[in-house]
PDB file of the backbone (N, CA, C, O) and the ligand in Angstrom, with CONECT records:
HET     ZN  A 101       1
ATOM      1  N   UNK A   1     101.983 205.956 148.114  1.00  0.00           N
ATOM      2  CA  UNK A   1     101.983 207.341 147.593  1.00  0.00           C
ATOM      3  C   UNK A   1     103.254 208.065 148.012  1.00  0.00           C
ATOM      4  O   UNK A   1     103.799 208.841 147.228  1.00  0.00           O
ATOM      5  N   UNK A   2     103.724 207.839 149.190  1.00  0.00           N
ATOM      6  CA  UNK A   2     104.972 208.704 149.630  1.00  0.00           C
ATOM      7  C   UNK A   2     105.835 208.325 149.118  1.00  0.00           C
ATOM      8  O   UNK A   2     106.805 209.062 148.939  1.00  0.00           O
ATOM      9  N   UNK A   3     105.818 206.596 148.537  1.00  0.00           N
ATOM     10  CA  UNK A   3     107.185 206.501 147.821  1.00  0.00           C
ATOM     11  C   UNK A   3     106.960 207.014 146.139  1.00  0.00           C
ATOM     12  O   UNK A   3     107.331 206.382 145.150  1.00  0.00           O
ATOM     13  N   UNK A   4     106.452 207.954 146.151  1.00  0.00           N
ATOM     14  CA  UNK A   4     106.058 208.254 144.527  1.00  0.00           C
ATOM     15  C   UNK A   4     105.618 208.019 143.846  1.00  0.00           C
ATOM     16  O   UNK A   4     105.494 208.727 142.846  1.00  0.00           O
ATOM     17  N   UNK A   5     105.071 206.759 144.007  1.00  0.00           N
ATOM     18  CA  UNK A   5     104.117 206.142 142.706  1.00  0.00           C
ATOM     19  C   UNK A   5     102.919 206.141 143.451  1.00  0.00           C
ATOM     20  O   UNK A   5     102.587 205.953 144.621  1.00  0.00           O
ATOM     21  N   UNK A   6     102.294 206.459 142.198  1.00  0.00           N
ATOM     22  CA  UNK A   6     100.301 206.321 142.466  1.00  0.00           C
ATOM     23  C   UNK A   6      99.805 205.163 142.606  1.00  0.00           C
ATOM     24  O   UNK A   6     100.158 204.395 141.711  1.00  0.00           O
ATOM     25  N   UNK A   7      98.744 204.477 143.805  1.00  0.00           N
ATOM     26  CA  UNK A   7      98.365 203.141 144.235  1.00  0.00           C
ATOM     27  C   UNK A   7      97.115 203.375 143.005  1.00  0.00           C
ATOM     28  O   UNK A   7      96.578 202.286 142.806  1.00  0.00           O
ATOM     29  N   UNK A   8      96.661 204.197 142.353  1.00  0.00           N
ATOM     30  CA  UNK A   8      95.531 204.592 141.685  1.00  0.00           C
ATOM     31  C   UNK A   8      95.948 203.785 140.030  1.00  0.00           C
ATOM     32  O   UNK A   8      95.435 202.829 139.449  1.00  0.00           O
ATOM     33  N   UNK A   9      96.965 204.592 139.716  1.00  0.00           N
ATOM     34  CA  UNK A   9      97.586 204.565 138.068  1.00  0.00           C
ATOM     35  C   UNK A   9      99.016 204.134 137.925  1.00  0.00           C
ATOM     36  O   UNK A   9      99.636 204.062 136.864  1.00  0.00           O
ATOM     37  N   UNK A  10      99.480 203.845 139.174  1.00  0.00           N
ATOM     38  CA  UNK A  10     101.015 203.617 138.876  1.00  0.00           C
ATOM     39  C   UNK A  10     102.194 204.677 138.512  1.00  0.00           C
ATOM     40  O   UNK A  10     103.424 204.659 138.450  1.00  0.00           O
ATOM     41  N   UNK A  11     101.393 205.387 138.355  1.00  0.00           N
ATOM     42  CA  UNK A  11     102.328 206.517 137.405  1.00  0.00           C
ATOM     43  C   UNK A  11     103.304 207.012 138.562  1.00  0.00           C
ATOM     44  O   UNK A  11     103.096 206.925 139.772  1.00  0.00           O
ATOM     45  N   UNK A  12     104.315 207.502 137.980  1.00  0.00           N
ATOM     46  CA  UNK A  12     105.501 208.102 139.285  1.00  0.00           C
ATOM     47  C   UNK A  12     105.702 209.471 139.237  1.00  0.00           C
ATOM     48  O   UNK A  12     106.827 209.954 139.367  1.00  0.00           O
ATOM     49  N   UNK A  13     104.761 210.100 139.071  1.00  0.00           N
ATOM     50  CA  UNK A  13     104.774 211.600 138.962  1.00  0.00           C
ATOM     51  C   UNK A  13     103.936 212.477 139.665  1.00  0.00           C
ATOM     52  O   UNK A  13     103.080 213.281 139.298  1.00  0.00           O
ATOM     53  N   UNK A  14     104.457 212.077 140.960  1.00  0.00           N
ATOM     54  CA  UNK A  14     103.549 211.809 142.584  1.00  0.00           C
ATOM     55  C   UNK A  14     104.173 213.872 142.917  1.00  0.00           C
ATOM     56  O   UNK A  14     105.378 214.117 142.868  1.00  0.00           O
ATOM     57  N   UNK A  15     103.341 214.804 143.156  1.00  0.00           N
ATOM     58  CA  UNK A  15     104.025 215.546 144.169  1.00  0.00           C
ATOM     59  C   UNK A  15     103.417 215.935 145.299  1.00  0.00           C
ATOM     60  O   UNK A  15     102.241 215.647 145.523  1.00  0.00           O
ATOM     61  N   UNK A  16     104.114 216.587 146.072  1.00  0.00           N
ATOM     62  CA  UNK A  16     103.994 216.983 147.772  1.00  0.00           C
ATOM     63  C   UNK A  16     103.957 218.459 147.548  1.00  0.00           C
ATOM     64  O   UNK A  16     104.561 219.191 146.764  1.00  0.00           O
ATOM     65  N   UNK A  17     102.860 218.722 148.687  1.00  0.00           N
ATOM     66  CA  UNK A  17     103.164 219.974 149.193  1.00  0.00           C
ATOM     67  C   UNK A  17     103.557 220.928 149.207  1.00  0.00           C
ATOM     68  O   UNK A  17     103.892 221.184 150.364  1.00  0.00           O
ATOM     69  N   UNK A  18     103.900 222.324 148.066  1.00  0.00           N
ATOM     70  CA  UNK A  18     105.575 223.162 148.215  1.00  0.00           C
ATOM     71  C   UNK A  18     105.357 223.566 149.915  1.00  0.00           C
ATOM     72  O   UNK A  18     104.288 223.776 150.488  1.00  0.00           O
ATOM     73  N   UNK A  19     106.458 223.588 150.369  1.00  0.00           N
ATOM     74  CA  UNK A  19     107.301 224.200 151.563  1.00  0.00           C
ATOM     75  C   UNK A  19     106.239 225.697 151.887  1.00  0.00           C
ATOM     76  O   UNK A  19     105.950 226.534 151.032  1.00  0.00           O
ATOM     77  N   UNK A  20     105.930 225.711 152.906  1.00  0.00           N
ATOM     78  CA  UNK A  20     104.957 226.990 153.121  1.00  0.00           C
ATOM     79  C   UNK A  20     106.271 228.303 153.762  1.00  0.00           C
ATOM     80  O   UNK A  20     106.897 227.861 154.725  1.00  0.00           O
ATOM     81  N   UNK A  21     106.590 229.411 153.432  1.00  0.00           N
ATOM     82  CA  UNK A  21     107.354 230.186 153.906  1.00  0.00           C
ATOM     83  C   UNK A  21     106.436 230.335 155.841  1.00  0.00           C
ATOM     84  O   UNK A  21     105.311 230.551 156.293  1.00  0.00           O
ATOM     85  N   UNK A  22     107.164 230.185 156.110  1.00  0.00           N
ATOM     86  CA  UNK A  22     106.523 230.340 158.032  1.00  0.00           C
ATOM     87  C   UNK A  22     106.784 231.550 158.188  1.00  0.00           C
ATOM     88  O   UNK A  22     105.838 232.099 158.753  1.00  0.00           O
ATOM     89  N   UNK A  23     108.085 232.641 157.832  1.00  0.00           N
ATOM     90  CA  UNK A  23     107.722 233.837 158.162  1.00  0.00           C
ATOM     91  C   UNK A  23     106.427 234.307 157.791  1.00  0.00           C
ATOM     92  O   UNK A  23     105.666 234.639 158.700  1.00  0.00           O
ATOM     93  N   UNK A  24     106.098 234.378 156.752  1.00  0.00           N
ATOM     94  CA  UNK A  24     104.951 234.864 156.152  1.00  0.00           C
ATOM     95  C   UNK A  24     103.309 234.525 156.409  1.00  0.00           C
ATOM     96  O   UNK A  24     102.241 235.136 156.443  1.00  0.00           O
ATOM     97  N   UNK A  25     103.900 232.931 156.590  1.00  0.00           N
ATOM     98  CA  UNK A  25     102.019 232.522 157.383  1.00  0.00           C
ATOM     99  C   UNK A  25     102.743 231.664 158.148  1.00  0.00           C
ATOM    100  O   UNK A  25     103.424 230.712 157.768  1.00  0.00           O
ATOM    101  N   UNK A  26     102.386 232.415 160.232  1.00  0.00           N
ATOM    102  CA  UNK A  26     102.359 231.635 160.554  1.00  0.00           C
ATOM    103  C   UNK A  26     102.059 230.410 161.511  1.00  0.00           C
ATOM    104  O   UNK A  26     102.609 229.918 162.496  1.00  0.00           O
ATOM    105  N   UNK A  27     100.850 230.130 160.707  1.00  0.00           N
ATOM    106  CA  UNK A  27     100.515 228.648 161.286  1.00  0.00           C
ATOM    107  C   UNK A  27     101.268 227.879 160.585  1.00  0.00           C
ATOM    108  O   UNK A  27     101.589 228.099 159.417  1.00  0.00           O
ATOM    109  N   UNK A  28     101.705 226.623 161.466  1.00  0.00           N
ATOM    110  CA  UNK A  28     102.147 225.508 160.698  1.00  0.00           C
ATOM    111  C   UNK A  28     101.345 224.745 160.512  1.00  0.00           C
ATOM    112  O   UNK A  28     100.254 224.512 161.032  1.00  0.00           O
ATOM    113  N   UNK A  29     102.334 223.995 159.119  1.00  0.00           N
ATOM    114  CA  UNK A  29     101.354 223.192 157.960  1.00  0.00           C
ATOM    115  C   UNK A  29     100.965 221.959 159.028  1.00  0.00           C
ATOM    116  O   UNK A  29     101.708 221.563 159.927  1.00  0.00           O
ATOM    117  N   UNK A  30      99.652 221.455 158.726  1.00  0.00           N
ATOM    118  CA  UNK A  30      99.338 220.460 159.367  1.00  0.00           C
ATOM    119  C   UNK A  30      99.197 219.483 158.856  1.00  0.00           C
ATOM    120  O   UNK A  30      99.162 218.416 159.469  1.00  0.00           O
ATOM    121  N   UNK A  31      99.042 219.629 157.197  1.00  0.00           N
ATOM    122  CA  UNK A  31      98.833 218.368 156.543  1.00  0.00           C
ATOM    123  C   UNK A  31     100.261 218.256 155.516  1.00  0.00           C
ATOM    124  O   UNK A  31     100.968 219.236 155.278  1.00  0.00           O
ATOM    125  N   UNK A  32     100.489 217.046 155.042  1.00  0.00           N
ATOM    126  CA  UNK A  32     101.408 217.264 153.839  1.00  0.00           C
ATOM    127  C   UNK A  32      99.817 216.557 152.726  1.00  0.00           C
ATOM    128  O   UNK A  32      98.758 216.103 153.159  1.00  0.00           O
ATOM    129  N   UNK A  33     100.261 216.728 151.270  1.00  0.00           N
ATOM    130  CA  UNK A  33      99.085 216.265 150.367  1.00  0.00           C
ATOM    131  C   UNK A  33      99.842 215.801 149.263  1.00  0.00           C
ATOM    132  O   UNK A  33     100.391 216.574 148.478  1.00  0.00           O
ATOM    133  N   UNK A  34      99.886 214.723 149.185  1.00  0.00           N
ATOM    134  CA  UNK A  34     100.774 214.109 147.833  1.00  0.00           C
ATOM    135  C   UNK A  34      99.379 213.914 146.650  1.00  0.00           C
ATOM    136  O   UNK A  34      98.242 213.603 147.003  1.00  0.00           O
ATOM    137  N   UNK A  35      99.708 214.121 145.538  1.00  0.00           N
ATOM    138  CA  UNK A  35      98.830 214.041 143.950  1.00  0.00           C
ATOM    139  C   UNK A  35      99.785 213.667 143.222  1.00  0.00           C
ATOM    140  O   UNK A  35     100.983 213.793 142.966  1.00  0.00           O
ATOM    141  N   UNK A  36      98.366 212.913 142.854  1.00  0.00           N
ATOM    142  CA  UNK A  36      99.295 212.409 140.966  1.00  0.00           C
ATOM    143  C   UNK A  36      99.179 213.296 139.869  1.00  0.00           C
ATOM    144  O   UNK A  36      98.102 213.853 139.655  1.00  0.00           O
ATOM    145  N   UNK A  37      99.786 213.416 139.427  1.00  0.00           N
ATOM    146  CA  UNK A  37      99.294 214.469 138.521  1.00  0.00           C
ATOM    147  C   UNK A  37      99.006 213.985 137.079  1.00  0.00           C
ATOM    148  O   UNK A  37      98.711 214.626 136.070  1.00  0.00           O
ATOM    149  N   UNK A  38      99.163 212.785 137.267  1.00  0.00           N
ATOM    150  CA  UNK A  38      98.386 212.031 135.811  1.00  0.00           C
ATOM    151  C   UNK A  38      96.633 211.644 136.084  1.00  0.00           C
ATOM    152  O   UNK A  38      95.697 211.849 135.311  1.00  0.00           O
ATOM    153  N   UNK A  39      96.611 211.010 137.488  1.00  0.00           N
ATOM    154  CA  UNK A  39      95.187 210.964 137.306  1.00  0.00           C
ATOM    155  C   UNK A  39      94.359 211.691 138.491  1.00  0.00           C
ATOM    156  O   UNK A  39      93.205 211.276 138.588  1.00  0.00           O
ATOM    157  N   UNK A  40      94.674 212.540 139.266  1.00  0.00           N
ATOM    158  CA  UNK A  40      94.215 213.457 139.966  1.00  0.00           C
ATOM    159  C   UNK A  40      94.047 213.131 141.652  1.00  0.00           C
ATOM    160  O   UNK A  40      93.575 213.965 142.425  1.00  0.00           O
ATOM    161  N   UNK A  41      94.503 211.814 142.064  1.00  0.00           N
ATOM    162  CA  UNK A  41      94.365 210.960 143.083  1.00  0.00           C
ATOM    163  C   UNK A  41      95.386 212.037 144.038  1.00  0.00           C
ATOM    164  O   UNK A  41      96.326 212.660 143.544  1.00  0.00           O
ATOM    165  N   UNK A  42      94.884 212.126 145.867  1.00  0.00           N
ATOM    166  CA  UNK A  42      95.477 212.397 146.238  1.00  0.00           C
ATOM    167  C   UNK A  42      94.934 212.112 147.548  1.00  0.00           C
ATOM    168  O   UNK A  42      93.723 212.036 147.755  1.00  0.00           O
ATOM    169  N   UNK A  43      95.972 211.928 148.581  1.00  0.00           N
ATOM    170  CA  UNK A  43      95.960 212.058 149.902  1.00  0.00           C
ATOM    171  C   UNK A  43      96.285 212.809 150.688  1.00  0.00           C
ATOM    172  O   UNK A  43      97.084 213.638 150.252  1.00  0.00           O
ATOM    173  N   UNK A  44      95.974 212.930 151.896  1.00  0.00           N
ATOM    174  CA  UNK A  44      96.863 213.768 153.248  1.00  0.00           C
ATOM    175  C   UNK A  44      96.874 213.403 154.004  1.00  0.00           C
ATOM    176  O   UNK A  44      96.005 212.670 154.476  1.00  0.00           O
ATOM    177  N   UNK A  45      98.198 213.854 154.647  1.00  0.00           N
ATOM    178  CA  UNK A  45      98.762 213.225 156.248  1.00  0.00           C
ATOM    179  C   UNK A  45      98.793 214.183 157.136  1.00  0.00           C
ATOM    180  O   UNK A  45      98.886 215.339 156.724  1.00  0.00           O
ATOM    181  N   UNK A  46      98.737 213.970 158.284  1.00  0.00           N
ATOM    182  CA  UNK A  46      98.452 214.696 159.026  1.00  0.00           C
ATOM    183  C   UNK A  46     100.278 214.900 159.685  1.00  0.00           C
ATOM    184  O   UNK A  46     100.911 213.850 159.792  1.00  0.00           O
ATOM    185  N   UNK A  47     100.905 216.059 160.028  1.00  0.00           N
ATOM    186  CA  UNK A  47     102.305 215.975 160.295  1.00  0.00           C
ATOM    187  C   UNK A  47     102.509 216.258 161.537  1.00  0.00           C
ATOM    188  O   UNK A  47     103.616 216.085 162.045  1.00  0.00           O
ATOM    189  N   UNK A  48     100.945 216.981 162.557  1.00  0.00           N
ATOM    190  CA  UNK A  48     101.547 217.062 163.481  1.00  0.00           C
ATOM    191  C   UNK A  48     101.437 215.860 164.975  1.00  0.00           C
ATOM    192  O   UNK A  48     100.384 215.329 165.328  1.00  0.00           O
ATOM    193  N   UNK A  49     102.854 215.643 165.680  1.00  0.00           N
ATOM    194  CA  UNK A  49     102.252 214.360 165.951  1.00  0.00           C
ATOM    195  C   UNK A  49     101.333 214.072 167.281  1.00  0.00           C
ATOM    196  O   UNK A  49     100.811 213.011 167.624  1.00  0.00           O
ATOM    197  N   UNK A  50     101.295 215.648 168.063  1.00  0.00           N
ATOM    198  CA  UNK A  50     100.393 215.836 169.100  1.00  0.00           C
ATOM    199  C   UNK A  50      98.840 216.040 168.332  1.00  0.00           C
ATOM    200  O   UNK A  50      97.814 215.803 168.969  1.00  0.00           O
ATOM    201  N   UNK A  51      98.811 216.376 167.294  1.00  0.00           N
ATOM    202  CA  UNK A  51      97.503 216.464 166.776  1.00  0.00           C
ATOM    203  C   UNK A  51      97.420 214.850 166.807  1.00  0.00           C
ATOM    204  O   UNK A  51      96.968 214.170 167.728  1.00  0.00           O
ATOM    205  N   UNK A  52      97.837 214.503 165.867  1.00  0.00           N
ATOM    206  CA  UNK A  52      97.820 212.596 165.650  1.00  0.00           C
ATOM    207  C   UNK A  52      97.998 211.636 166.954  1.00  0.00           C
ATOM    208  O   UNK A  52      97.759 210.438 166.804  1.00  0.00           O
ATOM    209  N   UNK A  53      98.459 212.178 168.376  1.00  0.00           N
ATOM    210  CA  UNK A  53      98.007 211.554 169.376  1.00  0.00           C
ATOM    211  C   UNK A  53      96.590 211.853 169.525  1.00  0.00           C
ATOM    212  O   UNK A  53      95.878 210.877 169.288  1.00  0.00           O
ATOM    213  N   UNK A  54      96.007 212.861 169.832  1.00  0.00           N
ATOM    214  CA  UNK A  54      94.977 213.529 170.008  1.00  0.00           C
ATOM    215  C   UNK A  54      93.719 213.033 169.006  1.00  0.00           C
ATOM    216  O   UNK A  54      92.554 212.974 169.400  1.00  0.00           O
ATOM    217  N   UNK A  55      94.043 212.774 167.987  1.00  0.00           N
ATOM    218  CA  UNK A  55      93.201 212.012 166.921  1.00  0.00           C
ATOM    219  C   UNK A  55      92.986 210.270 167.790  1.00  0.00           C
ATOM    220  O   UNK A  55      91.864 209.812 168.006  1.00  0.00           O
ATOM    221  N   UNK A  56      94.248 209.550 168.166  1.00  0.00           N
ATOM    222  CA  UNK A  56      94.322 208.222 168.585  1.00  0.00           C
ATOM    223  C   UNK A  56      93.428 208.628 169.604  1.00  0.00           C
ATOM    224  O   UNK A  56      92.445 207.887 169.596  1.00  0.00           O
ATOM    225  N   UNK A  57      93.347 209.742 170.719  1.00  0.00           N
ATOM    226  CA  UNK A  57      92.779 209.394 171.517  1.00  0.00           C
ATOM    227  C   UNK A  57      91.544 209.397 172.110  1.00  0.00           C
ATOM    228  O   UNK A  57      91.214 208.937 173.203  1.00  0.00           O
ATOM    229  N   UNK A  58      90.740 210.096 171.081  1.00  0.00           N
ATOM    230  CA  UNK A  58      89.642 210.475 170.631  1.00  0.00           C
ATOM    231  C   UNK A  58      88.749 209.953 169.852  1.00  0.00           C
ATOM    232  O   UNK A  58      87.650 209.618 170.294  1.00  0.00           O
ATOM    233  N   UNK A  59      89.105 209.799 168.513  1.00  0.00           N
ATOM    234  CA  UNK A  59      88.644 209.338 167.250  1.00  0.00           C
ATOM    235  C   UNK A  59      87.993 207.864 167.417  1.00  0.00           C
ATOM    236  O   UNK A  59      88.690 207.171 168.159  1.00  0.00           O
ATOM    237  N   UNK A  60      86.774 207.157 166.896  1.00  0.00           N
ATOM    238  CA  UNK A  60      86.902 206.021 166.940  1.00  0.00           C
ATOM    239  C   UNK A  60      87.176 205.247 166.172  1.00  0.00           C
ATOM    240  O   UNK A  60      86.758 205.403 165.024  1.00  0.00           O
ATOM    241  N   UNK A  61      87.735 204.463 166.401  1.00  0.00           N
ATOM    242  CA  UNK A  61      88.383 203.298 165.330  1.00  0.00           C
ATOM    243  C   UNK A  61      87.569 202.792 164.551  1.00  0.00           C
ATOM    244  O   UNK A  61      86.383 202.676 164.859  1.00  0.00           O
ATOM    245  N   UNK A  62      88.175 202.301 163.114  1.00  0.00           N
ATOM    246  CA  UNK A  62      87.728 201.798 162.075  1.00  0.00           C
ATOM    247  C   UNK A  62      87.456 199.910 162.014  1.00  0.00           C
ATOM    248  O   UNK A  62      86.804 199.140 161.308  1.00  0.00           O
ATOM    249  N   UNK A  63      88.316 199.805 163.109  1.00  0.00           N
ATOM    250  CA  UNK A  63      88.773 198.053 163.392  1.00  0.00           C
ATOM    251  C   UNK A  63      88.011 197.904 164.734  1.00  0.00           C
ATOM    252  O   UNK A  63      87.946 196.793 165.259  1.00  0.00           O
ATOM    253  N   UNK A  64      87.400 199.049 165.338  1.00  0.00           N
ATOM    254  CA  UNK A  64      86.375 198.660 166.843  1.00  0.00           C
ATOM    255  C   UNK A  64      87.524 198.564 168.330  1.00  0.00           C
ATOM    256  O   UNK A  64      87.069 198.316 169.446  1.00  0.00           O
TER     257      UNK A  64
HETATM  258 ZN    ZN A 101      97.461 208.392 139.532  1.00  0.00          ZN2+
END
């Protein structure tokens, strides 16, 4: 997905996120969210990377 094409439809008309103005709101963004915009598929990442330690160190694994 981040490299632009949809794992869903193939299609390459993948977008991200617009840019959040931080003066204006500000918490920072925590997720980025890429969509296809042909077939509605989308994901999110998580950007921050003390949150995403904090997830590793917590969370339980999917693999055990
Ligand atoms: Zn798609």
């Amino acid at each position: 997905m981040k490299d632009g094409i949809c794992p869903k439809c193939s299609s390459t008309d993948v977008r991200i996120t617009p840019i959040i103005n931080t003066v204006m709101v500000p918490s920072v963004r925590q997720f980025d969210t890429y969509l296809c915009t042909a077939c509605g598929y989308f994901e999110h990442y998580v950007t921050d990377p003390a949150k995403l330690a904090d997830i590793a160190a917590n969370w339980p694994s999917v693999s055990g």
